[in-house]
DRENLUM-996004 format. One record per residue (C-alpha): x, y, z; residue number from 1; residue in one letter. Coordinates in steps of 0.5 Angstrom, whole numbers, plus 500, padded with zeros to 3 digits. Each point is the difference from the previous one (the first is absolute). Layout:
<rs>
{X: X Y: Y Z: Z seq: NUM type: a} $
...
</rs>
This chain:
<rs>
{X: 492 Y: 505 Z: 461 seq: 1 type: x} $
{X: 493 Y: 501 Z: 499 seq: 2 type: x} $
{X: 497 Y: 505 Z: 504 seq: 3 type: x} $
{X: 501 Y: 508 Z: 501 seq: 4 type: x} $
{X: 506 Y: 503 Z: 503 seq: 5 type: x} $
{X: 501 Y: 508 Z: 500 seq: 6 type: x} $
{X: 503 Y: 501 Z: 494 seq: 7 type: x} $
{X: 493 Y: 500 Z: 498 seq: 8 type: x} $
{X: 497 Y: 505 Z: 505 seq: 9 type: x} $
{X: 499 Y: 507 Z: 498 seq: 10 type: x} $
{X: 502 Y: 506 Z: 504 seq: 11 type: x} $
{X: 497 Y: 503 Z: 504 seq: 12 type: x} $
{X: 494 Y: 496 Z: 502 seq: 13 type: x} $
{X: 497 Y: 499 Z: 507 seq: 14 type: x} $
{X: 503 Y: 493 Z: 502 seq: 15 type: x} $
{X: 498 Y: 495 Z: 505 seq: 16 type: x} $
{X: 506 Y: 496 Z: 502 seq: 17 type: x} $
{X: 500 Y: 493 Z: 504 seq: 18 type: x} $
{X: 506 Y: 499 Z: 504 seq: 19 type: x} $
{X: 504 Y: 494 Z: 504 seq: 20 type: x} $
{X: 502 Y: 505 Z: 507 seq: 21 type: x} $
{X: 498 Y: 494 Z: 505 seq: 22 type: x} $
{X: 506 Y: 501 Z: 506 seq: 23 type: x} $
{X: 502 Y: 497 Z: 506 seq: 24 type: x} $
{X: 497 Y: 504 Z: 505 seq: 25 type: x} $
{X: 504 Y: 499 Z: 507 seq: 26 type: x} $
{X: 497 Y: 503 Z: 507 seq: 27 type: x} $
{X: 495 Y: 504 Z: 495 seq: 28 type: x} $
{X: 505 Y: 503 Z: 495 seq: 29 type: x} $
{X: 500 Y: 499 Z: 493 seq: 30 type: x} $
{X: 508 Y: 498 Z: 497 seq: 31 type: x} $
{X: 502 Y: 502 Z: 494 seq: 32 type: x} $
{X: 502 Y: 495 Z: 496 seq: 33 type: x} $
{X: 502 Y: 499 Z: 492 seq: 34 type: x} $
{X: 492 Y: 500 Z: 497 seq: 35 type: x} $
{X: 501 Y: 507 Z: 501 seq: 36 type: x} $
{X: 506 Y: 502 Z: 496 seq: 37 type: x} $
{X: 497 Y: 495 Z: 495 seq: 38 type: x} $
{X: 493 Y: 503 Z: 499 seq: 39 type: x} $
{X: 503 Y: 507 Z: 501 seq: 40 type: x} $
{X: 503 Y: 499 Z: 493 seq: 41 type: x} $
{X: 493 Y: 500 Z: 497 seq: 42 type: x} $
{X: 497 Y: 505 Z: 504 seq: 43 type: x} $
{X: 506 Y: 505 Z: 499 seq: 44 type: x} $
{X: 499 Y: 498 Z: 492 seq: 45 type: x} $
{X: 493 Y: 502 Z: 500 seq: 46 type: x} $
{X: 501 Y: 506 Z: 504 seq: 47 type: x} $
{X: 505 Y: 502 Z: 495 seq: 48 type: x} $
{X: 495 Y: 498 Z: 495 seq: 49 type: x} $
{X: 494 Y: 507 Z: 503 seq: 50 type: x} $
{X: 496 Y: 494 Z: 502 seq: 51 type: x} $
{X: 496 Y: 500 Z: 506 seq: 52 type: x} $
{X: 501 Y: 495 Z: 504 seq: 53 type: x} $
{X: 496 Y: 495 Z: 505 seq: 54 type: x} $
{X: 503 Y: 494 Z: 504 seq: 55 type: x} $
{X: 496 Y: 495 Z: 503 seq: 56 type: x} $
{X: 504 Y: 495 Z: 504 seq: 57 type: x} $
{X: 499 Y: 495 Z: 505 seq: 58 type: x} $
{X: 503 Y: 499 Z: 508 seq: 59 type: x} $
{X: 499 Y: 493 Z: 504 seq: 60 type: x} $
{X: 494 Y: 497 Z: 500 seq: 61 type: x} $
{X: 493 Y: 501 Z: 505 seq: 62 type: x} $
{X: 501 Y: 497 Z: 507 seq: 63 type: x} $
{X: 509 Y: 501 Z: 499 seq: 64 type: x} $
{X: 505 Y: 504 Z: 504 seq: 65 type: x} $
{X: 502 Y: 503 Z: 493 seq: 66 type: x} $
{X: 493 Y: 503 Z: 497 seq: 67 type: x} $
{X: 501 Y: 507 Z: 502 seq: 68 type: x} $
{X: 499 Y: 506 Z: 496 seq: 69 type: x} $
{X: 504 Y: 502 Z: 494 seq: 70 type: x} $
{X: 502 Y: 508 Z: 502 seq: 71 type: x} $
{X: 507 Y: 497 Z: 502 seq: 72 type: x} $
{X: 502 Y: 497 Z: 493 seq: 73 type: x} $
{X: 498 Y: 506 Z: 497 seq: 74 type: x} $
{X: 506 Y: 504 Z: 503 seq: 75 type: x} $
{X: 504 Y: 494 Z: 499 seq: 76 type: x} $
{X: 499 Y: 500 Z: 492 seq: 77 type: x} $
{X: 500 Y: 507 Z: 500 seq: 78 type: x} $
{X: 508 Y: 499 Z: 502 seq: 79 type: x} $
{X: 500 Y: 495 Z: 494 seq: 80 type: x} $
{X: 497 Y: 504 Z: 495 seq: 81 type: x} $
{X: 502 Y: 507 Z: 502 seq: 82 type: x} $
{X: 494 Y: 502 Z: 500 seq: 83 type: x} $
{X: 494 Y: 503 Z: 504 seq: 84 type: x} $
{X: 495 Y: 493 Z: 501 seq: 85 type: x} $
{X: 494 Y: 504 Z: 503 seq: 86 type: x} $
{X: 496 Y: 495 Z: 505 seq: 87 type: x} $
{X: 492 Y: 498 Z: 501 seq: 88 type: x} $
{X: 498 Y: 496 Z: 505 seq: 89 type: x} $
{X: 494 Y: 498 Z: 495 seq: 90 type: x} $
{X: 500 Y: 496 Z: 495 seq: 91 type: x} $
{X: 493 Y: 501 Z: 495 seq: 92 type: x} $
{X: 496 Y: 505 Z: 504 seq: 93 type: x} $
{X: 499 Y: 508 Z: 500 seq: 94 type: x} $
{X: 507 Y: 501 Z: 502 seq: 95 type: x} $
{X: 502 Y: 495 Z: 495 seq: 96 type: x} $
{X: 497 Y: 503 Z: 496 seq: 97 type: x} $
{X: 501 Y: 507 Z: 501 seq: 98 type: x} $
{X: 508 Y: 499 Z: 501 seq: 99 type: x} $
{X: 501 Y: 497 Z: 494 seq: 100 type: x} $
{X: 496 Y: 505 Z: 496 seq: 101 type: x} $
{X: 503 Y: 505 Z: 502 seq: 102 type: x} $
{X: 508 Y: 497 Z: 497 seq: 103 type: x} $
{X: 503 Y: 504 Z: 496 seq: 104 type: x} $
{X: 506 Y: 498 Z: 494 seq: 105 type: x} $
{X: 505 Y: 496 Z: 505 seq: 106 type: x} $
{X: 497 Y: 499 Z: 506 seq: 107 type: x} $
{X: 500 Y: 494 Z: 503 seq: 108 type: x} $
{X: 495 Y: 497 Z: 505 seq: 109 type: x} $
{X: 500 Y: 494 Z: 505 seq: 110 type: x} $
{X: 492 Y: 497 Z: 501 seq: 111 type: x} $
{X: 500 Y: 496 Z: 507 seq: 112 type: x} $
{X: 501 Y: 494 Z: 501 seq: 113 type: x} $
{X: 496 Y: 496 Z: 494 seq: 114 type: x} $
{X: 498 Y: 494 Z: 504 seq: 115 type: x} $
{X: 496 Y: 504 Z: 505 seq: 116 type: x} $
{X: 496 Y: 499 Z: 495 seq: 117 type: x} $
{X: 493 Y: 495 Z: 500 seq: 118 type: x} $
{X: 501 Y: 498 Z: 493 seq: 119 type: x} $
{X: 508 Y: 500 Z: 499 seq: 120 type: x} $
{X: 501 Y: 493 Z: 504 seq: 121 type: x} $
{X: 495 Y: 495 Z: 498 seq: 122 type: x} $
{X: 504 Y: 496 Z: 493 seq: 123 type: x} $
{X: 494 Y: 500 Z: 495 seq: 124 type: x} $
{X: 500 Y: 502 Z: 493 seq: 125 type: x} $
{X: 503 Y: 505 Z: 497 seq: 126 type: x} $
{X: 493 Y: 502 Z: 497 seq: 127 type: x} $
{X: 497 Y: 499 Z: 506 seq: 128 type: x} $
{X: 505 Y: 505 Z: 503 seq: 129 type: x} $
{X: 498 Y: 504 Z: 495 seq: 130 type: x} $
{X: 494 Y: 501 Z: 502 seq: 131 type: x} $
{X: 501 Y: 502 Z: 507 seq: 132 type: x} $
{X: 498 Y: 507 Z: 503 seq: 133 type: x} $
{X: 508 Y: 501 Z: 502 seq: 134 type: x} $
{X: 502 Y: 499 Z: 492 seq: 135 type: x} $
{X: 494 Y: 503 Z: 497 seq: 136 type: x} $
{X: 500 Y: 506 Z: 504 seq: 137 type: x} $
{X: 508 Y: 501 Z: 500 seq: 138 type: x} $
{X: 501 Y: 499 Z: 492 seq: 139 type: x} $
{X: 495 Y: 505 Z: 498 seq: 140 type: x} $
{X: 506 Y: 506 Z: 503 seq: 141 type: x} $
{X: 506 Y: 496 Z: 496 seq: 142 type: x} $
{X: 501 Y: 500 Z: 492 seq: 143 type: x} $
{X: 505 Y: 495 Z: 501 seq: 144 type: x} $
{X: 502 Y: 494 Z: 505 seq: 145 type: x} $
{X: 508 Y: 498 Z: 500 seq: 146 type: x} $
{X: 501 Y: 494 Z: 504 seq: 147 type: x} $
{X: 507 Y: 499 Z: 503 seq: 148 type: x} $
{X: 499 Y: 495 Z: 506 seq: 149 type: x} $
{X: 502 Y: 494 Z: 498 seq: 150 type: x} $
{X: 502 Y: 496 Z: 505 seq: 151 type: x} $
{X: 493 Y: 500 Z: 502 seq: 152 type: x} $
{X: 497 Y: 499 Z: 493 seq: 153 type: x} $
{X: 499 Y: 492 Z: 502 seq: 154 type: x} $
{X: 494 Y: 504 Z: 504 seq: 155 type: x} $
{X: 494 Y: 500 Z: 497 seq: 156 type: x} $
{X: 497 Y: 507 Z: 504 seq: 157 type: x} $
{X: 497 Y: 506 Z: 497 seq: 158 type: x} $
{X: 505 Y: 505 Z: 501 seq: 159 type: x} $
{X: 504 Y: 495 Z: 495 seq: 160 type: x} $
{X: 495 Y: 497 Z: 496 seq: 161 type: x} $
{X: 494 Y: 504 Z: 500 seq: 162 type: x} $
{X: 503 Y: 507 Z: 497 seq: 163 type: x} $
{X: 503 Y: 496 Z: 493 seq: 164 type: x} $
{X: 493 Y: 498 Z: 499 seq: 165 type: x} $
{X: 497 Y: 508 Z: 499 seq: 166 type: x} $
{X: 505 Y: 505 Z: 499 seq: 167 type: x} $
{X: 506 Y: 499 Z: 495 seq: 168 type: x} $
{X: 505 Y: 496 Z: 503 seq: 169 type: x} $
{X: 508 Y: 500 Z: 501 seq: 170 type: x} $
{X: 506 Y: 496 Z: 503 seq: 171 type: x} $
{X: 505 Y: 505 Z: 503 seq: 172 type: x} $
{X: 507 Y: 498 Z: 500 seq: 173 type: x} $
{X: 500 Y: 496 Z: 507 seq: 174 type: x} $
{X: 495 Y: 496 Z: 496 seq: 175 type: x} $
{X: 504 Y: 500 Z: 493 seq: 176 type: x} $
{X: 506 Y: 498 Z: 502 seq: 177 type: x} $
{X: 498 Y: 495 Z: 506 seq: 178 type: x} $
{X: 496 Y: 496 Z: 495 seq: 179 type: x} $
{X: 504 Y: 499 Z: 495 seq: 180 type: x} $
{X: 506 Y: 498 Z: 504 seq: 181 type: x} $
{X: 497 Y: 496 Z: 504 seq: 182 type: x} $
{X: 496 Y: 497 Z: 494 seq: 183 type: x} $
{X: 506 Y: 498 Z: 497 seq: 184 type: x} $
{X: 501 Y: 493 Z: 502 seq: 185 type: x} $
{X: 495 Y: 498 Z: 498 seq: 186 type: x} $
{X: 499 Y: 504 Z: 494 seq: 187 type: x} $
{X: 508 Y: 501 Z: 497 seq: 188 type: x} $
{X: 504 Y: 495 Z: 496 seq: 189 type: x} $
{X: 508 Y: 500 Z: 503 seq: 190 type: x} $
{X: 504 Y: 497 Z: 496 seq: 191 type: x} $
{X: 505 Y: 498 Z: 507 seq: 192 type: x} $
{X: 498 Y: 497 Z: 506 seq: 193 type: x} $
{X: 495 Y: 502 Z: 504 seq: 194 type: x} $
{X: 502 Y: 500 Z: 509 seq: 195 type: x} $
{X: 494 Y: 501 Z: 505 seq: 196 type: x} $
{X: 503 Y: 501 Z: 507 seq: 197 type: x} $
{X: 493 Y: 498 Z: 504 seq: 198 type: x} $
{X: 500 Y: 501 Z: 509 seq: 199 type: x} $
{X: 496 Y: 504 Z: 504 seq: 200 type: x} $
{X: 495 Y: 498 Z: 506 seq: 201 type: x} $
{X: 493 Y: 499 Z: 494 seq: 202 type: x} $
{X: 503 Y: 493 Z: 499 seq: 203 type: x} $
{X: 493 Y: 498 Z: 496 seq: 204 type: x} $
{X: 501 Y: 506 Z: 496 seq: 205 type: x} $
{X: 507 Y: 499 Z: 497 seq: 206 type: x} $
{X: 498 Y: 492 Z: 499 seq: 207 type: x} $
{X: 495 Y: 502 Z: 495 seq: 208 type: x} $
{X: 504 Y: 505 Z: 497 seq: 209 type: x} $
{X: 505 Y: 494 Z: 499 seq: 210 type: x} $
{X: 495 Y: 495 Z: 497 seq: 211 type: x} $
{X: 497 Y: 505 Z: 495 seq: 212 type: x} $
{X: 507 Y: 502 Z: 498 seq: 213 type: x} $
{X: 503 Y: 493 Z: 499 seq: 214 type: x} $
{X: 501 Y: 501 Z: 494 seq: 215 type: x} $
{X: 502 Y: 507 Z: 500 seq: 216 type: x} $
{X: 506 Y: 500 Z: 504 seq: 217 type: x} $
{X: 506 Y: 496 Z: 499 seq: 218 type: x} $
{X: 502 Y: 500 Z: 507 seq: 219 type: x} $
{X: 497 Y: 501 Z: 507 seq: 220 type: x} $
{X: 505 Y: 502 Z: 506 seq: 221 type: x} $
{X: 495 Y: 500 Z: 507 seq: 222 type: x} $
{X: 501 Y: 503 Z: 506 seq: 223 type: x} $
{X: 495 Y: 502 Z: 506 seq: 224 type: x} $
{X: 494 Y: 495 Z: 502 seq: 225 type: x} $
{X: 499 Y: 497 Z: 493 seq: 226 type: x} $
{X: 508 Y: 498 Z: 501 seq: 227 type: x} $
{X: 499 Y: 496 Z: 507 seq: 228 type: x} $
{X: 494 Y: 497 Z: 496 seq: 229 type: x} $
{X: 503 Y: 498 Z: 494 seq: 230 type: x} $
{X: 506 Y: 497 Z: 505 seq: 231 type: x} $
{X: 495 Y: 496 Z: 503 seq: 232 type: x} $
{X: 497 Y: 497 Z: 494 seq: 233 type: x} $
{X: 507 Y: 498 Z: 498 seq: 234 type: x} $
{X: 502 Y: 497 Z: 507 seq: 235 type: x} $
{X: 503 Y: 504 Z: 505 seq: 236 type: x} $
{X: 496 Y: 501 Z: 507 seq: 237 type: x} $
{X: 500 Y: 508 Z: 498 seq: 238 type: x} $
{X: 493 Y: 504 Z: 498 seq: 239 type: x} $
{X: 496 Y: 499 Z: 506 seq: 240 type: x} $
{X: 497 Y: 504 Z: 506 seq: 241 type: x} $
{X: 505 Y: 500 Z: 507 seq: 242 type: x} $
{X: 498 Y: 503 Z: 506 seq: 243 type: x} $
{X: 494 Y: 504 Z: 499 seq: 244 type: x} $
{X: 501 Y: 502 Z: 492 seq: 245 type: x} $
{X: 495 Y: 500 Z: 497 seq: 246 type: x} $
{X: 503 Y: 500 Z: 492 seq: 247 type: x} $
{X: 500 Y: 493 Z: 497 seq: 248 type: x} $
{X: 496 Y: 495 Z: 502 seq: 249 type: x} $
{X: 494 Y: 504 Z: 497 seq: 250 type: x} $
{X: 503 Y: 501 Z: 494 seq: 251 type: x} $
{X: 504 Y: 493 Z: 500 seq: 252 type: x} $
{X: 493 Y: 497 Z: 501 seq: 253 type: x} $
{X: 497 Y: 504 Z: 493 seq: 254 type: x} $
{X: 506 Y: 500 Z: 496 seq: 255 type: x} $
{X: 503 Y: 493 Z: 501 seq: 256 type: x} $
{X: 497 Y: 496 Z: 493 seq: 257 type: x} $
{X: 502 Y: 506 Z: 497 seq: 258 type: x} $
{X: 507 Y: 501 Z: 502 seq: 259 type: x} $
{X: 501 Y: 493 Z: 500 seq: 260 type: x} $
{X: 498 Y: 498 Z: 492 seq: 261 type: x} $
{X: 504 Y: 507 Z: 499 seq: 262 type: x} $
{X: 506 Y: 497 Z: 502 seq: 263 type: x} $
{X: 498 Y: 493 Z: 496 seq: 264 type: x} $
{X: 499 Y: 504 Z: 494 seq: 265 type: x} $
{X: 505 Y: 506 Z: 500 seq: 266 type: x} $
{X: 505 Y: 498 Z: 505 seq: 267 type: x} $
{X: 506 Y: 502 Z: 496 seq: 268 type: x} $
{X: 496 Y: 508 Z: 499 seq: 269 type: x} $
{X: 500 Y: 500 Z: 507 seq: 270 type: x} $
{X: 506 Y: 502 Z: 505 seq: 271 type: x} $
{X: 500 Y: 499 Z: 507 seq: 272 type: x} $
{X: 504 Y: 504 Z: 505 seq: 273 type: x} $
{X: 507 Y: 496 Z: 502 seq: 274 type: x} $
{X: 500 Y: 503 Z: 507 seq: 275 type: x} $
{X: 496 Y: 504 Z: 505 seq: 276 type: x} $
{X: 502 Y: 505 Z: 506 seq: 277 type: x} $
{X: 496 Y: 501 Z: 506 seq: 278 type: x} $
{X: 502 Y: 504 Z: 506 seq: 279 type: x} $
{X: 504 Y: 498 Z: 505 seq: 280 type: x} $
{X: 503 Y: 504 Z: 506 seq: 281 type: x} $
{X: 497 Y: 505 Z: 497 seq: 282 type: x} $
{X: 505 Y: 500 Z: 494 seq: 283 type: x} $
{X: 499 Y: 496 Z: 492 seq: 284 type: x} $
{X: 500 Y: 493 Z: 500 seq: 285 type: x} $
{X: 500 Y: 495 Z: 494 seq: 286 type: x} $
{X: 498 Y: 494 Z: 499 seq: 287 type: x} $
{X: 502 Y: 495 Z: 494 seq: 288 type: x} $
{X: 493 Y: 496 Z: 499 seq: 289 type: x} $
{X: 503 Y: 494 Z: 499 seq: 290 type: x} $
{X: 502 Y: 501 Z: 508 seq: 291 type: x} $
{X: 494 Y: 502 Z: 502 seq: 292 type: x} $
{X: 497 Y: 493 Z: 504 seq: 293 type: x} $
{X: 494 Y: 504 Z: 504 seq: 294 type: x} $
{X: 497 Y: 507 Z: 500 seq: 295 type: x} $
{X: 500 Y: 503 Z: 506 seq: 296 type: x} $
{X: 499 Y: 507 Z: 498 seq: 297 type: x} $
{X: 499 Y: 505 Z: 494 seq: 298 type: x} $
{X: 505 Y: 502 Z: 495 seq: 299 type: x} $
{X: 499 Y: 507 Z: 499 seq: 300 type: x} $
{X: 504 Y: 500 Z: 492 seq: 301 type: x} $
{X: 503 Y: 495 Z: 496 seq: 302 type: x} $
{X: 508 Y: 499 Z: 500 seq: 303 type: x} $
{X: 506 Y: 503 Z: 497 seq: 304 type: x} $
{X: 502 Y: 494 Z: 496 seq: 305 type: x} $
{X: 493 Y: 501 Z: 497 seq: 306 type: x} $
{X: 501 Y: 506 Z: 498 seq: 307 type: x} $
{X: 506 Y: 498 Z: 496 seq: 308 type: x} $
{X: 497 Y: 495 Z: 497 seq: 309 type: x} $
{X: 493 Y: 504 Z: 498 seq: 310 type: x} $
{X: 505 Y: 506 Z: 497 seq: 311 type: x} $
{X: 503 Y: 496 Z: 494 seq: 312 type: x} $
{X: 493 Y: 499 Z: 497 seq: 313 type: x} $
{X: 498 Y: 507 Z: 501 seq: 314 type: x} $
{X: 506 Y: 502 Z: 496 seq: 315 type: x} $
{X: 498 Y: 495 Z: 495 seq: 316 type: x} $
{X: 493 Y: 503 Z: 500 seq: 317 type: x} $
{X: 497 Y: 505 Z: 494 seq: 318 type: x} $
{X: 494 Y: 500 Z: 505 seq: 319 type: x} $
{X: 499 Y: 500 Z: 507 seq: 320 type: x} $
{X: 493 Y: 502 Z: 504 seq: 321 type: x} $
{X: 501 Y: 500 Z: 508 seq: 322 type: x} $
{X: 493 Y: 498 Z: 504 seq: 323 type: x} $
{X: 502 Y: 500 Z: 508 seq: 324 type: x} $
{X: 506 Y: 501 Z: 504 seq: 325 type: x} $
{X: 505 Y: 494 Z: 501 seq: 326 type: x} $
{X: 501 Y: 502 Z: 508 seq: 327 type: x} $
{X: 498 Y: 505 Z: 506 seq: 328 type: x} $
{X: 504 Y: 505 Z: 495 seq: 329 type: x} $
{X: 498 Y: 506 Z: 505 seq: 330 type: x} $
{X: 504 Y: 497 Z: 505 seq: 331 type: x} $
{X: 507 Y: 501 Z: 497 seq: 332 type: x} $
{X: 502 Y: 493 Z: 503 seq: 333 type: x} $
{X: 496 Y: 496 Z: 495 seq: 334 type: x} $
{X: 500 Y: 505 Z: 494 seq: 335 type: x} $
{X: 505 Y: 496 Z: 497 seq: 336 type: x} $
{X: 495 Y: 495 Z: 495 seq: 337 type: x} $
{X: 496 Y: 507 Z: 498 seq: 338 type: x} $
{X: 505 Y: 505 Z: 500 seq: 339 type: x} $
{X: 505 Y: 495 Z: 496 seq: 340 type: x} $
{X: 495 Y: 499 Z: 494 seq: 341 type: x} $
{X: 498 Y: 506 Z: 499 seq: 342 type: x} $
{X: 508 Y: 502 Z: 500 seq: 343 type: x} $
{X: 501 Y: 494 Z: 494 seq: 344 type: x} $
{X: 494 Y: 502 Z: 497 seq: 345 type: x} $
{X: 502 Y: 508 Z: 500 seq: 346 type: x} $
{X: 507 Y: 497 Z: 497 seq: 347 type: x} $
{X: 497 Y: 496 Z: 495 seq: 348 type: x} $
{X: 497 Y: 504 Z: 492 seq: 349 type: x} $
{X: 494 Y: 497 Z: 500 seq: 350 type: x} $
{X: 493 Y: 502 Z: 500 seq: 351 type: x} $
{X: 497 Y: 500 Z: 508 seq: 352 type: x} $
{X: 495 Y: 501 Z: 504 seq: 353 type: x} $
{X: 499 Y: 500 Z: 508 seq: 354 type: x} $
{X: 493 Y: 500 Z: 504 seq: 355 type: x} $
{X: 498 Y: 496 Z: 505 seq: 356 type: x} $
{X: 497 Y: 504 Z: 507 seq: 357 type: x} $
{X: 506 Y: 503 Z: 502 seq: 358 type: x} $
{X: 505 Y: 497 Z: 496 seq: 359 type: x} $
{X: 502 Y: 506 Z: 498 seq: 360 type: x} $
{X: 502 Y: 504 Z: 505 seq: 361 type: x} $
{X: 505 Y: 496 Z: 501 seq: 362 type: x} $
{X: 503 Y: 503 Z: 494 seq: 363 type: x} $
{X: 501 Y: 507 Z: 504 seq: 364 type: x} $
{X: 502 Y: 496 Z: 506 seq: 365 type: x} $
{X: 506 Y: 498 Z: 497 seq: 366 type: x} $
{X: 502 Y: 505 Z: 496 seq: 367 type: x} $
{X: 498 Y: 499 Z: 493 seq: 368 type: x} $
{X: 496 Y: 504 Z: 495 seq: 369 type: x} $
{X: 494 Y: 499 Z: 498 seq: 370 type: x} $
{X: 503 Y: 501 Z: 493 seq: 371 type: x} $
{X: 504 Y: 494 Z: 500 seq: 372 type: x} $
{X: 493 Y: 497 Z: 499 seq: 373 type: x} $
{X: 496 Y: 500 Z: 493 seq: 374 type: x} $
{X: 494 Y: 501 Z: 505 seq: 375 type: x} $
{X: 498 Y: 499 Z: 507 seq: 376 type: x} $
{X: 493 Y: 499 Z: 502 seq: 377 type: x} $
{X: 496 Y: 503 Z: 505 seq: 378 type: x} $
{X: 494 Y: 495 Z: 499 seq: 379 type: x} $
{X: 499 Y: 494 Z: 504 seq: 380 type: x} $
{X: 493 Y: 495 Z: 499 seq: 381 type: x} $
{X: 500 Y: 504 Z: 493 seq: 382 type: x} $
{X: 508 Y: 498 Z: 498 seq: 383 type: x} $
{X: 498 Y: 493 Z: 501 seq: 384 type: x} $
{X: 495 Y: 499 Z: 496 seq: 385 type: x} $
{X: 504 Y: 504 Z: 495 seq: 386 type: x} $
{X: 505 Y: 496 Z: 500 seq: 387 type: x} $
{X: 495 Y: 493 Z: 500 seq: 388 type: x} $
{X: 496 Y: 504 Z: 493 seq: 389 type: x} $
{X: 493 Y: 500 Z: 505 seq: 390 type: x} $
{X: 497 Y: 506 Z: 497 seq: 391 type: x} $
{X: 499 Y: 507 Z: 504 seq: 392 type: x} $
{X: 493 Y: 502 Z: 501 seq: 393 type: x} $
{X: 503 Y: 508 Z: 500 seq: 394 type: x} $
{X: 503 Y: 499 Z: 494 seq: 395 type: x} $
{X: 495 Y: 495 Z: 497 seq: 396 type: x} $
{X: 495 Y: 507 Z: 499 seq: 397 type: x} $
{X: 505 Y: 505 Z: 499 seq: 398 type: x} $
{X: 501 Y: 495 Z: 494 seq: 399 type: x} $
{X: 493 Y: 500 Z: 498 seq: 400 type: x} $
{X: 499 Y: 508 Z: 501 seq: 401 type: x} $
{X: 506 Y: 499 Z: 494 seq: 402 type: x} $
</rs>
């Protein structure tokens, strides 16, 4: 790890910290969810450390139902990190400005919504960031920038990038420990084999982890969209659009060279569900492959017997990284593909990390802990790039700041 973390930062100093707080937001409230509690961590440490802290954060983007004000996650981290979190509906104005100047040791303070900004949102470079009125004006009030929103470190906005460039610059824990878990793939050596448990709806996204980690994993168990399509370059009327879906047709048409010479090439790496379930009178029903002569809806999880067979290699594994979920595990009816994974993978004493939009709410749903897992991630676009070992550009500068 070559960046600054906060073992390096001296007390007491005027901190401005970047965090990830982006939530769903349903009929103009803000939902709590697990970034809070992640982030609070970092704030709670900093705050302890007689720091006086600034947060910048971002919610939705211009034009969406989801950009609205930060006031109501101030409340909600306040409960995470048992604290007063003060609020400013500013970001580097006079209010900002006079809010921020007027912490004392352990105060925290919540700026509005970064991308109510001009300058935040266009991806350019970082020292072009560097050099906006939103970075220049905001720094000269900090000694030190902390960086803990990795899941957006793929961005190159200038809350992320632009900071590092003028004020001494840190990883908090979020970020520390996001990046080295999720890094690890593709910069650890295991001794034992290597599982990654691909599905989701982002077929494309999943199908380029796969090819870029071929010769990392020795086993793929797939489910989800890219599951259906893999099916179907090995010959079954599966991984195709009925009714009015709208999931893979596209993707199949983007991805079919590549899925097909995957399985040319590493066929033996690669295992495919057995059987799938689908609604039927309201209840489960499942399918062997084999007996599937023409698709006339969607399968909404993969099969038990699936399950079964992708247990074995899970047991046998000494890593095991999760990209997406198997099936609609929201639904308790097609949670058995995700749910049965994540069971074997918490059973089995091996290294594992579990990512993948919401894959991981299904750890709660179905009654396991967070601790049964070496890390689970709260990043998406950030976890696959990590996992491909592209670069993140809001590591990239906390590294040159080191």
């Amino acid at each position: 790890m070559t960046f600054q973390t906060l073992d390096d930062l001296e007390d007491g100093q005027r901190v401005l910290v970047r965090c990830d707080l982006n939530s769903p937001v349903e009929d103009g409230v803000v939902k709590d969810n697990r970034r809070f509690d992640r982030h609070a961590e970092t704030i709670r440490e900093l705050a302890e450390n007689g720091h006086r802290i600034a947060i910048l954060a971002h919610q939705g983007r211009p034009g969406r139902d989801t950009f609205v004000s930060l006031e109501q996650h101030a409340d909600i981290l306040a409960a995470h990190v048992d604290r007063e979190v003060q609020f400013v509906d500013d970001t580097y104005g006079d209010d900002a400005v006079a809010a921020i100047q007027s912490l004392d040791a352990g105060d925290i303070l919540l700026l509005e919504n970064a991308r109510m900004c001009e300058e935040e949102l266009p991806e350019e470079d970082p020292e072009i960031k560097a050099e906006t009125e939103f970075v220049q004006t905001l720094s000269k009030q900090f000694d030190a920038y902390v960086n803990d929103a990795y899941s957006a470190a793929h961005r190159s906005h200038a809350s992320l990038v632009g900071f590092p460039l003028v004020l001494p610059a840190y990883a908090g824990r979020v970020m520390e420990t996001e990046y080295e878990a999720n890094s690890s793939i593709a910069q650890r050596e295991f001794d034992g084999n290597v599982t990654m448990v691909v599905g989701g709806t982002k077929a494309t996204d999943v199908i380029q982890v796969m090819n870029a980690l071929d010769e990392k994993v020795d086993d793929f168990l797939l489910g989800g969209i890219a599951g259906e399509l893999f099916l179907r370059a090995a010959g079954y009327p599966v991984g195709h659009d009925v009714g009015d879906m709208d999931l893979f047709d596209d993707q199949w048409d983007a991805n079919q060279e590549t899925i097909e010479a995957m399985l040319d090439e590493h066929g033996d790496s690669i295992t495919l569900a057995t059987d799938l379930a689908f609604e039927k009178a309201d209840e489960r029903a499942e399918i062997a492959v084999e007996d599937i002569e023409e698709k006339t809806q969607g399968f909404l999880d993969v099969g038990s017997e699936t399950v079964m067979t992708y247990s074995p290699v899970i047991h046998d594994s000494e890593a095991v990284f999760v990209k997406g979920a198997l099936g609609l595990f929201e639904d308790e009816r097609f949670a058995v593909g995700t749910a049965g994974v994540l069971e074997a993978i918490a059973e089995t004493d091996c290294f594992s990390v579990v990512g993948g939009g919401d894959t991981s709410r299904a750890i709660e749903m179905y009654g396991m802990s967070e601790d049964e897992f070496s890390h689970v991630s709260i990043a998406g676009g950030a976890y696959i790039r990590a996992l491909t070992g592209e670069s993140l550009i809001g590591v990239d500068v906390l590294e040159r700041a080191a």
